[in-house]
C-alpha positions as CSV (number, residue, x, y, z in Angstrom):
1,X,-16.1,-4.0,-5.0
2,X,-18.2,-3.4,-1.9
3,X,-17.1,-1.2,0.9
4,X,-17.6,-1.7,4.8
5,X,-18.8,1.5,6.5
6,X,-15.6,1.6,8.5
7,X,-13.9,1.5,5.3
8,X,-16.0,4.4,4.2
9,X,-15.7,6.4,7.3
10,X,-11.6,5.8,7.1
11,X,-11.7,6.7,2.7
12,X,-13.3,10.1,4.3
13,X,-10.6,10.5,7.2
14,X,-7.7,9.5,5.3
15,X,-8.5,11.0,2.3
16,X,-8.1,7.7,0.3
17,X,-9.6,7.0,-2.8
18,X,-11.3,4.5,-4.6
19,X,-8.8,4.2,-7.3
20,X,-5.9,4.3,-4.4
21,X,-7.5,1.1,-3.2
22,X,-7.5,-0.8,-6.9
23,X,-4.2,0.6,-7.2
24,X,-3.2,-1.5,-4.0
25,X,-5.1,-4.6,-4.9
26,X,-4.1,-4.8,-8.5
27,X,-0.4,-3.6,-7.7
28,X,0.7,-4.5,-4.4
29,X,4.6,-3.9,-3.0
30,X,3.6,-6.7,-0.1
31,X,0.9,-8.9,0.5
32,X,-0.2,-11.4,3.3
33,X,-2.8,-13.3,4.8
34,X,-4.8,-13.7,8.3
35,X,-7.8,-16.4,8.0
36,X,-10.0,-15.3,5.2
37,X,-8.3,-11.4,5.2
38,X,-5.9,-10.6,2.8
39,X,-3.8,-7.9,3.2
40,X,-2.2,-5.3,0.6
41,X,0.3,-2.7,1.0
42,X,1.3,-0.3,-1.3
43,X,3.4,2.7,-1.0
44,X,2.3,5.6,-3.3
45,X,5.4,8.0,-2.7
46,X,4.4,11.3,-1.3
47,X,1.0,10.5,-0.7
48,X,-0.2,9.7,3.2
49,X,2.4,11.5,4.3
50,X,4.8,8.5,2.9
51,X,3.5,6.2,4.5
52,X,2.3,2.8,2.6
53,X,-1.5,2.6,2.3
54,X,-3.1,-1.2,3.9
55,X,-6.1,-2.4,2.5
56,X,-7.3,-5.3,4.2
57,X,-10.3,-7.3,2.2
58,X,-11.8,-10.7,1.7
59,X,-12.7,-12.0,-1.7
60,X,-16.5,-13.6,-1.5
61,X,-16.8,-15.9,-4.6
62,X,-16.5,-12.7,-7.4
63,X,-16.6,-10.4,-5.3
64,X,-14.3,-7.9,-3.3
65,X,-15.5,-6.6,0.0
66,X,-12.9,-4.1,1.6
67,X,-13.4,-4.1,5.4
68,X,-10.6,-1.4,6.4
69,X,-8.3,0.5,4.7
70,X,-5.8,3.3,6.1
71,X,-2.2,4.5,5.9
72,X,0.4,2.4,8.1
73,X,1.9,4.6,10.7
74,X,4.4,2.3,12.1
75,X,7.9,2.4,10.4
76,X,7.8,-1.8,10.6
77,X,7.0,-1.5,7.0
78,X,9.8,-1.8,4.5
């Protein structure tokens, strides 16, 4: 799994982990696609506030490469 530096910089803002992301890709509650992004969400309770954590990443042949990954604040999400 390789991580963008605006991933990085969000991990360090958000306080997201690396095992919060594999959580989300291995367990999503909702995922979707735009192009080659996919998206999973995944809600982790009282973490982030309550919100559901988004990690939006392309998959490169065997690879994973995260390119953003941060807590929804809308309340779209259900």
């Amino acid at each position: 799994m390789k991580l963008s530096r605006h991933a990085k910089s969000n991990m360090k803002l958000y306080d997201i982990s690396g095992s919060d992301i594999i959580a989300a890709l291995h367990a999503p509650d909702m995922t979707a696609r735009e192009h080659t992004k996919i998206i999973a969400i995944k809600k982790f309770g009282r973490r982030f506030s309550g919100l559901p954590l988004k990690v939006v990443y392309e998959k490169k042949e065997d690879e994973i490469f995260i390119v953003t990954t941060y807590p929804l604040k809308k309340k779209l999400w259900r």
